[in-house]
DONU-665134 format. One record per atom (N, C-alpha, C): residue number from 1; atom name; residue in three letters; x, z, y. Coordinates in Angstrom, 1 decimal. Layout:
REM DONU-665134
<node k="NUM" a="CA" r="ala" X="X" Z="Z" Y="Y"/>
...
***
This chain:
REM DONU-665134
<node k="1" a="N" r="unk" X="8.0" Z="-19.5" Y="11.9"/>
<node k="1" a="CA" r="unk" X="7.4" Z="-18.3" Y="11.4"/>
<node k="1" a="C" r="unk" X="8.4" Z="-17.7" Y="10.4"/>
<node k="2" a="N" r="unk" X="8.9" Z="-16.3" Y="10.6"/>
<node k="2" a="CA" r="unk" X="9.5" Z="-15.4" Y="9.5"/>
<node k="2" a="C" r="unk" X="8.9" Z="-15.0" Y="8.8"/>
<node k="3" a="N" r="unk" X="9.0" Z="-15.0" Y="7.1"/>
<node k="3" a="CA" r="unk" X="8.0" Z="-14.3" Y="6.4"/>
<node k="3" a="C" r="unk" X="8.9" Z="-13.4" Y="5.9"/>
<node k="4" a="N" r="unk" X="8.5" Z="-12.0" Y="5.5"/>
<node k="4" a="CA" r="unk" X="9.2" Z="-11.2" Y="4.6"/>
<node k="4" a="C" r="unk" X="8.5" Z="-11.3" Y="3.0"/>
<node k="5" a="N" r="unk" X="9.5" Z="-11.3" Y="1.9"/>
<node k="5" a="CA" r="unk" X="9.6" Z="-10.6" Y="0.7"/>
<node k="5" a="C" r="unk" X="9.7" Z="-9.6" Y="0.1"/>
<node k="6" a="N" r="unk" X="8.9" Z="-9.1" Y="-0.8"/>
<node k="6" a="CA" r="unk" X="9.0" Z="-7.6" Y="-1.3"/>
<node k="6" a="C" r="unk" X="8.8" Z="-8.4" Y="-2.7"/>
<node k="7" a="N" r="unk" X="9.0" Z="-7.4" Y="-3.9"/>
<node k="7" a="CA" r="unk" X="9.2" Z="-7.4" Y="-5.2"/>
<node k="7" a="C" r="unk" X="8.5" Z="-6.2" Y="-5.6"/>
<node k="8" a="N" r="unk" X="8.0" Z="-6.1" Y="-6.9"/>
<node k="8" a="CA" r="unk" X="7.5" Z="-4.6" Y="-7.1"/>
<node k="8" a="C" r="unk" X="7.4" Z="-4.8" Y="-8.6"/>
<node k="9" a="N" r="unk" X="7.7" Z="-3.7" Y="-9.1"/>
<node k="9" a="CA" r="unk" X="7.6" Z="-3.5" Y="-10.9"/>
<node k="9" a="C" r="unk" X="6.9" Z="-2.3" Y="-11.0"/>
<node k="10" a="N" r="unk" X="5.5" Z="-2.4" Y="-11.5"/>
<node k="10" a="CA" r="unk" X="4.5" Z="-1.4" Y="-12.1"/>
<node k="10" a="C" r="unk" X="4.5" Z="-1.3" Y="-13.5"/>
<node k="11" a="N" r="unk" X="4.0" Z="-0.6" Y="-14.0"/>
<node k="11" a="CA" r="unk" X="3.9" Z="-0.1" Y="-15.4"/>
<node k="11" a="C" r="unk" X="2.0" Z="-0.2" Y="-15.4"/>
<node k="12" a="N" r="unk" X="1.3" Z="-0.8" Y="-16.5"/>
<node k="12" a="CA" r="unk" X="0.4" Z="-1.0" Y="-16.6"/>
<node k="12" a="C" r="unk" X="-0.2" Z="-1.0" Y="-17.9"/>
<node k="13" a="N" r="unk" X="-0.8" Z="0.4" Y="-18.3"/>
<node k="13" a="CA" r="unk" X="-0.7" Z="0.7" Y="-19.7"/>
<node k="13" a="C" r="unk" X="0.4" Z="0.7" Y="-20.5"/>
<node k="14" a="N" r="unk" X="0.9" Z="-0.5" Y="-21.6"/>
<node k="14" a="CA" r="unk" X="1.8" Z="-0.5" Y="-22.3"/>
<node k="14" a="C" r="unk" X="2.7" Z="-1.6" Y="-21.9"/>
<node k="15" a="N" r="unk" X="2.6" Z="-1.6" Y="-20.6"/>
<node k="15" a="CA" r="unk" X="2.7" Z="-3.4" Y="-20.1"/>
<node k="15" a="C" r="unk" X="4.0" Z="-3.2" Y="-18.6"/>
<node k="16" a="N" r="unk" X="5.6" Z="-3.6" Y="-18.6"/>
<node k="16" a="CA" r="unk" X="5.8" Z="-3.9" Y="-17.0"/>
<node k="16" a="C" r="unk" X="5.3" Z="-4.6" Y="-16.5"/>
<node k="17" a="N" r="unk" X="4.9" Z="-4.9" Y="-15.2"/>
<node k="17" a="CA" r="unk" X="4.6" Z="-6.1" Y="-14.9"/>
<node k="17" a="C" r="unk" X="5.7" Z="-6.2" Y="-13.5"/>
<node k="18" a="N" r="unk" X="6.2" Z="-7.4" Y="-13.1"/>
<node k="18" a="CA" r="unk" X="7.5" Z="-7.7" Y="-11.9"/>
<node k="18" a="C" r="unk" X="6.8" Z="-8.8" Y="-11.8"/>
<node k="19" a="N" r="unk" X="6.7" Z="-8.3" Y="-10.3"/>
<node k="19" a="CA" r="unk" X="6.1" Z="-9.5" Y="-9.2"/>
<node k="19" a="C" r="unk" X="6.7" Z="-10.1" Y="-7.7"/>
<node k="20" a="N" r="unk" X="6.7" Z="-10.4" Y="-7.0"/>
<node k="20" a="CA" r="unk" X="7.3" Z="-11.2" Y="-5.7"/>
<node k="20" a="C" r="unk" X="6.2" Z="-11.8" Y="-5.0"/>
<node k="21" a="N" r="unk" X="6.0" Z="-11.7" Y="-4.0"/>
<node k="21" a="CA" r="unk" X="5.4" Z="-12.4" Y="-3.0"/>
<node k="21" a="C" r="unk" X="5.9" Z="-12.2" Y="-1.8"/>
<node k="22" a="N" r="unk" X="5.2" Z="-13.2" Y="-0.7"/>
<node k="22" a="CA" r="unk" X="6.1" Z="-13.1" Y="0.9"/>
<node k="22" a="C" r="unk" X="4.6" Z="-12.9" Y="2.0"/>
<node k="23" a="N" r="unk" X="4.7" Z="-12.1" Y="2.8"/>
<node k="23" a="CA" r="unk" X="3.8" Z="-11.8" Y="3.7"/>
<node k="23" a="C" r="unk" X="4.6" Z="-12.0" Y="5.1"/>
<node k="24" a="N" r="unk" X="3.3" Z="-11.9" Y="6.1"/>
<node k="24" a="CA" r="unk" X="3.7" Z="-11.7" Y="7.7"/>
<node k="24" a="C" r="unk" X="4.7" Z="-10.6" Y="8.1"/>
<node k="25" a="N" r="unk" X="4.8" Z="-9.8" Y="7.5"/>
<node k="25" a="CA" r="unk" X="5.5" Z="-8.9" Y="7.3"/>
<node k="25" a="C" r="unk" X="5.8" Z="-7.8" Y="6.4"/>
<node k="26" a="N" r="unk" X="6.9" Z="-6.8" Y="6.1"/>
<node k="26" a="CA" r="unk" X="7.2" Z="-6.0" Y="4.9"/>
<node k="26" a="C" r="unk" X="5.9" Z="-5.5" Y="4.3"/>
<node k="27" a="N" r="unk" X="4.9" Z="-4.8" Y="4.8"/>
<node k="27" a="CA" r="unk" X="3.7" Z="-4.2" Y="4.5"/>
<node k="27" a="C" r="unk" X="2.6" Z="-5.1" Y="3.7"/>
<node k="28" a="N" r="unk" X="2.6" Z="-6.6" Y="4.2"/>
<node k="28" a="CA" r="unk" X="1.8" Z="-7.0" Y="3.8"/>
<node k="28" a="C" r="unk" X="2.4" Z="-7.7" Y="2.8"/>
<node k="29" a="N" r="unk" X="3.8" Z="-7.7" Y="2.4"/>
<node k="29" a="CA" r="unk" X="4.2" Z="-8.5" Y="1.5"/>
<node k="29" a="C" r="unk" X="4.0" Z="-7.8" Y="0.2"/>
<node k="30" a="N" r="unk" X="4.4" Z="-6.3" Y="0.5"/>
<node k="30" a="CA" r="unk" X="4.1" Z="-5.4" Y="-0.3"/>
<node k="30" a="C" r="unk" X="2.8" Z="-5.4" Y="-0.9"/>
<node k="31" a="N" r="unk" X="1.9" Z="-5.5" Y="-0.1"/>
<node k="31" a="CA" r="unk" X="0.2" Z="-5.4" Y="-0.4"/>
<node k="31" a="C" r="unk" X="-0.4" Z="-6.8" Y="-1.3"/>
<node k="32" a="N" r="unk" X="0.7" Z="-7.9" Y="-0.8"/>
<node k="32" a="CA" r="unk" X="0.5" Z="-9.1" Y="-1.9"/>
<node k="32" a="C" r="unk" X="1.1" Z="-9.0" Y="-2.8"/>
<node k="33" a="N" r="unk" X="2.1" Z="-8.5" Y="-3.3"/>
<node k="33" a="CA" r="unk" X="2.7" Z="-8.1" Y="-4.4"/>
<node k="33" a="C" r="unk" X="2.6" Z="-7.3" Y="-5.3"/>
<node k="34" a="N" r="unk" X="2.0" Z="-6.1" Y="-4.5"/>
<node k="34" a="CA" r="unk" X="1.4" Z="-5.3" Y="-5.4"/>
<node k="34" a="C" r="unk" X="0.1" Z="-6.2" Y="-6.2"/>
<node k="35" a="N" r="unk" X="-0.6" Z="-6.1" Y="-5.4"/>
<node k="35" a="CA" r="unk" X="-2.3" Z="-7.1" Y="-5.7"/>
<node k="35" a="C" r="unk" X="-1.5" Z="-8.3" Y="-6.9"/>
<node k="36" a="N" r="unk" X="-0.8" Z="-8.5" Y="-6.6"/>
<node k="36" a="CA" r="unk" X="-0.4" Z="-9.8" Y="-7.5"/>
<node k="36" a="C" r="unk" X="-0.1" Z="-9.1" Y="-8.9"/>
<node k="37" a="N" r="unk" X="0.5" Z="-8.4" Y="-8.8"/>
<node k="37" a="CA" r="unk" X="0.6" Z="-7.5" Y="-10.5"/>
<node k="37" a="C" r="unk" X="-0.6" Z="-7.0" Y="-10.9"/>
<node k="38" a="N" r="unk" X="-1.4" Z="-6.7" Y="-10.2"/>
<node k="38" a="CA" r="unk" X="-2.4" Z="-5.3" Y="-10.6"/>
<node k="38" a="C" r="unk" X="-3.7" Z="-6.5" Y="-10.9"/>
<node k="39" a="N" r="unk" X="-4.1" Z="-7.5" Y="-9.9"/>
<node k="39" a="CA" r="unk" X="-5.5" Z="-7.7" Y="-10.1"/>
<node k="39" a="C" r="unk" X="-5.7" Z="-8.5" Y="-11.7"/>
<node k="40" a="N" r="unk" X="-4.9" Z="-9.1" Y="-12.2"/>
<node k="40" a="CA" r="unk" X="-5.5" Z="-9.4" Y="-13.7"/>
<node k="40" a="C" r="unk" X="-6.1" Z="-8.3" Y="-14.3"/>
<node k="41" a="N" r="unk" X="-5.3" Z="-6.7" Y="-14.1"/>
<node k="41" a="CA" r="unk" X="-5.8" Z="-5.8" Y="-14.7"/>
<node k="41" a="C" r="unk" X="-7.1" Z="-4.9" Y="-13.8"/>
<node k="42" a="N" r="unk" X="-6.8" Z="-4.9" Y="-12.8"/>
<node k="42" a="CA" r="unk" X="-8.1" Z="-3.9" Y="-11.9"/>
<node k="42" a="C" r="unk" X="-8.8" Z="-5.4" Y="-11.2"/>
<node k="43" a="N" r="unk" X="-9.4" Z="-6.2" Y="-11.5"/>
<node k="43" a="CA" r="unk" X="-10.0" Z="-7.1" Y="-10.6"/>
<node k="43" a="C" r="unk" X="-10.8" Z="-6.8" Y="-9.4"/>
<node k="44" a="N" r="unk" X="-11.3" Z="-5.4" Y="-9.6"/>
<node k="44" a="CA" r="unk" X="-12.1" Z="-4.5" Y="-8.5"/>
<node k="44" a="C" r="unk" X="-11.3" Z="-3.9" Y="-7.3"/>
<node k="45" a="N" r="unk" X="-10.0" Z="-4.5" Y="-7.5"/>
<node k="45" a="CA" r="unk" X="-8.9" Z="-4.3" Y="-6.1"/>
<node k="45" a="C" r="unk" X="-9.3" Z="-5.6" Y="-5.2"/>
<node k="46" a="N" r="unk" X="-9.4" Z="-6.9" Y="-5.6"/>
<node k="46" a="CA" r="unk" X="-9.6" Z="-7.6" Y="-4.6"/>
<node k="46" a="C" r="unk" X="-10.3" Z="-7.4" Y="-3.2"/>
<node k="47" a="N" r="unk" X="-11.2" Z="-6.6" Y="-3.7"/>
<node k="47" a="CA" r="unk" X="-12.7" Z="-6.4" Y="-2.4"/>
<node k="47" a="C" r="unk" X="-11.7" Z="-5.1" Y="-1.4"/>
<node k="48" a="N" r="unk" X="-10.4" Z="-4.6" Y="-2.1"/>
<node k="48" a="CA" r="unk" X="-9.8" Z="-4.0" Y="-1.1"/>
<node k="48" a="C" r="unk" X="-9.2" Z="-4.4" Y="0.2"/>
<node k="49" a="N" r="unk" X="-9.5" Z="-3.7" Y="1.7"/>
<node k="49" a="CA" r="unk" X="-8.3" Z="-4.9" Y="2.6"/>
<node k="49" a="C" r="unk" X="-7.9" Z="-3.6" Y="3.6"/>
<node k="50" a="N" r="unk" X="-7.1" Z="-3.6" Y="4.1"/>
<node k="50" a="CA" r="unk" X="-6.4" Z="-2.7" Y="5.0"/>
<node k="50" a="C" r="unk" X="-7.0" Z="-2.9" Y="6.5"/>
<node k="51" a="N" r="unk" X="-7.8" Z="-2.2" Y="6.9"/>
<node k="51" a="CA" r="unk" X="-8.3" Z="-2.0" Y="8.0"/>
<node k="51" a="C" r="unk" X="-7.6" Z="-1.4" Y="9.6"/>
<node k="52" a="N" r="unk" X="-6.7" Z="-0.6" Y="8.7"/>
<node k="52" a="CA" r="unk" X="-5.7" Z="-0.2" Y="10.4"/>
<node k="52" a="C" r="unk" X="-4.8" Z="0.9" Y="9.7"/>
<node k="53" a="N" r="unk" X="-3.5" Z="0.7" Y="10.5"/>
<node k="53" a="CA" r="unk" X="-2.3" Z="0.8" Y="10.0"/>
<node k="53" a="C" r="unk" X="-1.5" Z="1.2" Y="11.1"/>
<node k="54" a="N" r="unk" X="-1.2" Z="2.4" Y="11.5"/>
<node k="54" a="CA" r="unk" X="-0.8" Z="3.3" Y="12.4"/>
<node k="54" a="C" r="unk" X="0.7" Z="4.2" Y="11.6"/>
<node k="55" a="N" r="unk" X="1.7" Z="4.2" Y="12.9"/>
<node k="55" a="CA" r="unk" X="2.5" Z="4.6" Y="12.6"/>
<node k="55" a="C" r="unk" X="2.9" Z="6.1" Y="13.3"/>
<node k="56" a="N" r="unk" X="3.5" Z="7.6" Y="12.9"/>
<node k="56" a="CA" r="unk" X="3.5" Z="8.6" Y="14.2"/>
<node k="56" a="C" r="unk" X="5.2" Z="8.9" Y="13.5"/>
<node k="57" a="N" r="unk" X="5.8" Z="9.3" Y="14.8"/>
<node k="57" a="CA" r="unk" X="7.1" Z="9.7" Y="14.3"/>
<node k="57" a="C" r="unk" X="7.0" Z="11.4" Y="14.3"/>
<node k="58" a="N" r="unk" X="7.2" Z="12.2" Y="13.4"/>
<node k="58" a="CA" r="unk" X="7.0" Z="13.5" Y="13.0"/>
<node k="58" a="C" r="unk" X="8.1" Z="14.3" Y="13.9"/>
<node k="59" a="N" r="unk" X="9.2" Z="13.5" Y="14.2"/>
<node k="59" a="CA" r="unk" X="10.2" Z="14.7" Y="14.8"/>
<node k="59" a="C" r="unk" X="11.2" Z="13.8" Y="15.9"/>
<node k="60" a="N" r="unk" X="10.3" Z="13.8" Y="16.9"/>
<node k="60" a="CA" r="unk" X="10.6" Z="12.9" Y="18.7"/>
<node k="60" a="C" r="unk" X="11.9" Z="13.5" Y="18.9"/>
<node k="61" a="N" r="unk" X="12.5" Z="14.1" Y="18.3"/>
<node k="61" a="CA" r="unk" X="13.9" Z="14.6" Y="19.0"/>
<node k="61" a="C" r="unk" X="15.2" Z="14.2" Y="18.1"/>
<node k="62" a="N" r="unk" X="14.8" Z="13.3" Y="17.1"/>
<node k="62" a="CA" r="unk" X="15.9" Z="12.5" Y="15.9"/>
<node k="62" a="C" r="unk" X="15.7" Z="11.3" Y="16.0"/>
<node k="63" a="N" r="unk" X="14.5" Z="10.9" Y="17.3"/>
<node k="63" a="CA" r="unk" X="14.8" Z="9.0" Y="17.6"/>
<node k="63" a="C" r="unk" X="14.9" Z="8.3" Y="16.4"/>
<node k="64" a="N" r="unk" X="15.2" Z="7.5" Y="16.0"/>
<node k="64" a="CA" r="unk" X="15.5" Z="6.5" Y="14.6"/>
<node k="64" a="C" r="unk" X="15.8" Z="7.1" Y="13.7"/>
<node k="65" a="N" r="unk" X="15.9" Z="8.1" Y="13.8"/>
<node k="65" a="CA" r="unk" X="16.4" Z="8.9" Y="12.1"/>
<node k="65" a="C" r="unk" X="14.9" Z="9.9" Y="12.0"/>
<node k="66" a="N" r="unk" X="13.8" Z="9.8" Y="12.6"/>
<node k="66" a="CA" r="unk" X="13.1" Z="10.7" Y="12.5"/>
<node k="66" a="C" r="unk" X="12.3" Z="10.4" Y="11.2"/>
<node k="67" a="N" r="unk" X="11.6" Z="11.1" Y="10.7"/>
<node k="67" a="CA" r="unk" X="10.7" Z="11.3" Y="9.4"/>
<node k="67" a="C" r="unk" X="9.1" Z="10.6" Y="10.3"/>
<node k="68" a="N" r="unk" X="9.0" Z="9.7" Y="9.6"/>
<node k="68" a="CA" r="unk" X="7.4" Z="9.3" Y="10.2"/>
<node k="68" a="C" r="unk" X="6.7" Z="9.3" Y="9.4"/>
<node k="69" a="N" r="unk" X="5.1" Z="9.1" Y="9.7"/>
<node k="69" a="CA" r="unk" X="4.0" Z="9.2" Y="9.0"/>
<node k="69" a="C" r="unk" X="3.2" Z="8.0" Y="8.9"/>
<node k="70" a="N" r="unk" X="3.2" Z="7.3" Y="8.0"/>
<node k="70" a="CA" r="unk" X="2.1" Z="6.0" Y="8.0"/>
<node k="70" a="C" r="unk" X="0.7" Z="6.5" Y="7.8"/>
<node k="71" a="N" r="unk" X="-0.2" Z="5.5" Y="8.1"/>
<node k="71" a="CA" r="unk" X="-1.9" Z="6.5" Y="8.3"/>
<node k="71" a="C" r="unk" X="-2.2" Z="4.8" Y="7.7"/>
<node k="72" a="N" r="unk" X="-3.0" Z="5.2" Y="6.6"/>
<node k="72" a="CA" r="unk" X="-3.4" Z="3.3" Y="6.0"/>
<node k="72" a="C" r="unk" X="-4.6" Z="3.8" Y="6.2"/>
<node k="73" a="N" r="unk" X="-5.6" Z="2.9" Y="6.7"/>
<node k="73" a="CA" r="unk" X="-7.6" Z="2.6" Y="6.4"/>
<node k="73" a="C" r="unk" X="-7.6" Z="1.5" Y="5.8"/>
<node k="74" a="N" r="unk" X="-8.0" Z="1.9" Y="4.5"/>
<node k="74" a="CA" r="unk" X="-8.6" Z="1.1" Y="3.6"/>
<node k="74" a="C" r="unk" X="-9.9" Z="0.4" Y="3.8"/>
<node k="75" a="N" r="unk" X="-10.7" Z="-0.2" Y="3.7"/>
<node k="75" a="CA" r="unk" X="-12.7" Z="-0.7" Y="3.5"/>
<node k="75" a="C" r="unk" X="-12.5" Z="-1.5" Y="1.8"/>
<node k="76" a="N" r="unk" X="-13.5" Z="-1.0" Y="1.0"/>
<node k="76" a="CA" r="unk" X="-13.8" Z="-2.1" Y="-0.3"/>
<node k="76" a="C" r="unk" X="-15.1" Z="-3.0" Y="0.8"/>
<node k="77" a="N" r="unk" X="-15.3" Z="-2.5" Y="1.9"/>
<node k="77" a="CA" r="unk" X="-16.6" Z="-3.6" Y="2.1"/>
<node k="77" a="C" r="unk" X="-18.2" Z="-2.3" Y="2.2"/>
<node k="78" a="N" r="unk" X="-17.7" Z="-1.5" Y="1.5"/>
<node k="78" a="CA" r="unk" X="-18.7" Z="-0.1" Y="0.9"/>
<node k="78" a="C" r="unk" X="-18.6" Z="1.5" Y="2.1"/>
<node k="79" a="N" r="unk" X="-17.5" Z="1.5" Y="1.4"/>
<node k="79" a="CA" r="unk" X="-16.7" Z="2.8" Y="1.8"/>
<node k="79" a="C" r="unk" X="-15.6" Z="2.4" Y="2.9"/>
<node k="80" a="N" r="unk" X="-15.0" Z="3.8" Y="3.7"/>
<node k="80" a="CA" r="unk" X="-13.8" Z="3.5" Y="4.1"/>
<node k="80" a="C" r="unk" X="-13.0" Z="4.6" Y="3.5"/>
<node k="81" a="N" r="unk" X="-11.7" Z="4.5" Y="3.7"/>
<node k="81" a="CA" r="unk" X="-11.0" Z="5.8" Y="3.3"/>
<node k="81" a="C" r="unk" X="-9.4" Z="5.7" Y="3.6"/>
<node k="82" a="N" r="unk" X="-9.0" Z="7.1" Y="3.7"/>
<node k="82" a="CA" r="unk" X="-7.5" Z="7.0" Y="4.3"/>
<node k="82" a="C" r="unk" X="-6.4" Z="7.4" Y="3.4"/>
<node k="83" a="N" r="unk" X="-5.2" Z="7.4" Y="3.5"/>
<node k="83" a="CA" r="unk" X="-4.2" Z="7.7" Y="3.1"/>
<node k="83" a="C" r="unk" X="-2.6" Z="7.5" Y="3.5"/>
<node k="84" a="N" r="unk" X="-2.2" Z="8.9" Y="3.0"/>
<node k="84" a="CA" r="unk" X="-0.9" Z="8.8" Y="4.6"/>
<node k="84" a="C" r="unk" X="0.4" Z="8.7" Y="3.6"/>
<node k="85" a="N" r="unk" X="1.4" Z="8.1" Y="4.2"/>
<node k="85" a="CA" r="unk" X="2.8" Z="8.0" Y="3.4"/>
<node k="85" a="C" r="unk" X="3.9" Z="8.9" Y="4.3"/>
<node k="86" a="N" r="unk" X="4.8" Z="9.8" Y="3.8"/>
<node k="86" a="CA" r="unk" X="5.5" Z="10.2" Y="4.8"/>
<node k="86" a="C" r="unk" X="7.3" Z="10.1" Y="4.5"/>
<node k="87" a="N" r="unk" X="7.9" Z="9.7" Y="5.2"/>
<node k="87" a="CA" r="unk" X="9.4" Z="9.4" Y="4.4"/>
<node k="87" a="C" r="unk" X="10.4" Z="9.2" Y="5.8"/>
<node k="88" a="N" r="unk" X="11.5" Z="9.3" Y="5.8"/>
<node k="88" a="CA" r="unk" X="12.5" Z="8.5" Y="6.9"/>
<node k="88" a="C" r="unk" X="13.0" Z="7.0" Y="6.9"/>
<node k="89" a="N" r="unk" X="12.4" Z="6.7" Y="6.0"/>
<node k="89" a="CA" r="unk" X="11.7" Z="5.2" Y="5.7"/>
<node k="89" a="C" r="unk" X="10.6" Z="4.4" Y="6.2"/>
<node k="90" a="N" r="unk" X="10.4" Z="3.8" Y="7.1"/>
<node k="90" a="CA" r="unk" X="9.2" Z="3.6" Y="7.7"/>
<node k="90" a="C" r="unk" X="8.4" Z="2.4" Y="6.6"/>
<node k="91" a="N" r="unk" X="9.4" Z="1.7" Y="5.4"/>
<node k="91" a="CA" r="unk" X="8.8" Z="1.0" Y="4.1"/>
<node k="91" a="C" r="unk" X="8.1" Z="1.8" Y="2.9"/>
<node k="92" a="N" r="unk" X="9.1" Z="2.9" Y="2.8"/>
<node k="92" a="CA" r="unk" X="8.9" Z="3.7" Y="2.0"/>
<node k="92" a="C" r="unk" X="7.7" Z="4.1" Y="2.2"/>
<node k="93" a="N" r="unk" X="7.3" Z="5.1" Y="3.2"/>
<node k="93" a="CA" r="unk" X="6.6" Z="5.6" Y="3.9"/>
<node k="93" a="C" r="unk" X="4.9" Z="4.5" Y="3.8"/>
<node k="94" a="N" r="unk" X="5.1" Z="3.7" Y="3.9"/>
<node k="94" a="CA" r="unk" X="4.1" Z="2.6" Y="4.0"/>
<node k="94" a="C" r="unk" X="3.5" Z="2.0" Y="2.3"/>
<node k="95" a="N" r="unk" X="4.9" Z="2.3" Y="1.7"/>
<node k="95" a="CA" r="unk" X="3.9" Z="2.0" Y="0.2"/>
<node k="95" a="C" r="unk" X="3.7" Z="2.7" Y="0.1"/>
<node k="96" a="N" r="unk" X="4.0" Z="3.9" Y="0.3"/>
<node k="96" a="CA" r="unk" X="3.6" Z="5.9" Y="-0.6"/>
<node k="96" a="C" r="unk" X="1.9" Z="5.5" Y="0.3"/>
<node k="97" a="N" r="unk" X="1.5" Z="5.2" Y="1.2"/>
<node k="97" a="CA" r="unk" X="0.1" Z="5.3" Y="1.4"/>
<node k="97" a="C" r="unk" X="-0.5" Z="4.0" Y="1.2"/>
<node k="98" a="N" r="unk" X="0.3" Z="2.7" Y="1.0"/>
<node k="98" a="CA" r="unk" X="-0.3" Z="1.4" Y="0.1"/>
<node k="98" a="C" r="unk" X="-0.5" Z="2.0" Y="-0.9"/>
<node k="99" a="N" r="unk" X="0.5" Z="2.3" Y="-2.0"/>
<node k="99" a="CA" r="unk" X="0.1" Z="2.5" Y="-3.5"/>
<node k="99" a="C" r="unk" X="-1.0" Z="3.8" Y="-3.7"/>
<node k="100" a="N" r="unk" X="-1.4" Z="4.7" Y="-2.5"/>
<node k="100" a="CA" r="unk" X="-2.5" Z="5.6" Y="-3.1"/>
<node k="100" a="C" r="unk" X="-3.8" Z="5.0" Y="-2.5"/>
<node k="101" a="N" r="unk" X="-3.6" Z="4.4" Y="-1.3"/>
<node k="101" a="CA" r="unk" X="-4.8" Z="3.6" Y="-1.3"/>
<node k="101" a="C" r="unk" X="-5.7" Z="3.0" Y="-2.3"/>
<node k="102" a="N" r="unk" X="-4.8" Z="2.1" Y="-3.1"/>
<node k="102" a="CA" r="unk" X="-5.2" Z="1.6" Y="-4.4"/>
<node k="102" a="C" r="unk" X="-5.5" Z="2.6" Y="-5.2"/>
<node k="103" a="N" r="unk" X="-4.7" Z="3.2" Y="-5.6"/>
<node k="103" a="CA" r="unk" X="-4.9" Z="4.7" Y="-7.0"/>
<node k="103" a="C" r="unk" X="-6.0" Z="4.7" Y="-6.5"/>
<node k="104" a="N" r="unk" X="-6.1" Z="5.3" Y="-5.2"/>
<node k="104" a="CA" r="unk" X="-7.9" Z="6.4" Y="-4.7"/>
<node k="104" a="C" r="unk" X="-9.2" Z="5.4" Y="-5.4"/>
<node k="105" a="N" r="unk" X="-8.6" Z="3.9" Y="-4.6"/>
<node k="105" a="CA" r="unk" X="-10.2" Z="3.2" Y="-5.1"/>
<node k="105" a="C" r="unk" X="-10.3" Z="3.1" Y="-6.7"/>
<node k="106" a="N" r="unk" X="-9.1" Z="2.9" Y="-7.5"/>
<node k="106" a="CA" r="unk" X="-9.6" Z="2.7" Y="-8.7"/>
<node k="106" a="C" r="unk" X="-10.2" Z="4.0" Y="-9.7"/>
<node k="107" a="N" r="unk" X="-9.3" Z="5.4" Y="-8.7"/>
<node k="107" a="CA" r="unk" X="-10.1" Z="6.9" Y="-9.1"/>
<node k="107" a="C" r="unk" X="-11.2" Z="6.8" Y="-8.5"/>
<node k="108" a="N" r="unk" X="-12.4" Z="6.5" Y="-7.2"/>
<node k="108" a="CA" r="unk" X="-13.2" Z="6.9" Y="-6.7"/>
<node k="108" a="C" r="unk" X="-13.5" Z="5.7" Y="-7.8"/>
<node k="109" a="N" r="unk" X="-13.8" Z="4.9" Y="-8.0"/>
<node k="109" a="CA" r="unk" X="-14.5" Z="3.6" Y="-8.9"/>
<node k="109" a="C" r="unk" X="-14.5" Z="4.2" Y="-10.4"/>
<node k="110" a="N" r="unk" X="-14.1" Z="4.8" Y="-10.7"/>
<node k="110" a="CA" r="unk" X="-14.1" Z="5.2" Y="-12.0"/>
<node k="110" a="C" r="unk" X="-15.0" Z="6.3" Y="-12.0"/>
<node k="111" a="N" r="unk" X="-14.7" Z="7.1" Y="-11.3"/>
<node k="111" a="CA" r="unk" X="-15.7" Z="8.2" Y="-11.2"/>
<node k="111" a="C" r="unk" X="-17.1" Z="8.2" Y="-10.7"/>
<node k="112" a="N" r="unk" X="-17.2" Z="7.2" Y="-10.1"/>
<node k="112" a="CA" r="unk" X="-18.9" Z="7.0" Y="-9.8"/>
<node k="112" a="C" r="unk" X="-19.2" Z="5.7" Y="-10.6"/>
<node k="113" a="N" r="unk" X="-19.0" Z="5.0" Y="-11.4"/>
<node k="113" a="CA" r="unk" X="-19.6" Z="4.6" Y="-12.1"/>
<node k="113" a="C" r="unk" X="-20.0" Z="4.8" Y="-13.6"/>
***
């Protein structure tokens, strides 16, 4: 089994926080990684899980250099909800719509309660 590693340094209030974990792959290493920094502080991320994870290439006529679009579905278990990353990075691309996934729940969570 190959696992990948990702690292991530957030800023949390007055706080960095630098974390590491290893997933099935980049995406989800990232998703453990992030989670690993953040849930001491948002514990209401746990109940988040990635439901489907779609990739579209924006411009079929630059093959591997093209600009694609990541499409994340999120579920807390409640709600569903989407969020898209777009980059020539197909990593990049993938946290820009991991990291707002998260933002959305802890903005829609704040705002309805």
């Amino acid at each position: 089994v190959v696992l990948s590693e990702a690292t991530v340094k957030v800023k949390v209030e007055d706080r960095i926080i630098h974390t590491a974990a290893e997933g099935n792959g980049p995406v989800n290493a990232l998703d453990a990684a992030l989670r690993k920094g953040l849930l001491e502080f948002y514990p209401g991320l746990a109940t988040v899980e990635l439901v489907d994870y779609k990739v579209r290439i924006l411009e079929e006529s630059s093959g591997t250099a093209s600009q694609v679009r990541v499409l994340i579905e999120s579920s807390d278990g409640h709600t569903q909800w989407r969020t898209v990353g777009s980059s020539t990075n197909i990593i990049e691309a993938s946290w820009l719509a991991l990291a707002d996934s998260m933002e959305y729940f802890l903005i829609k969570r704040n705002t309805t309660s």
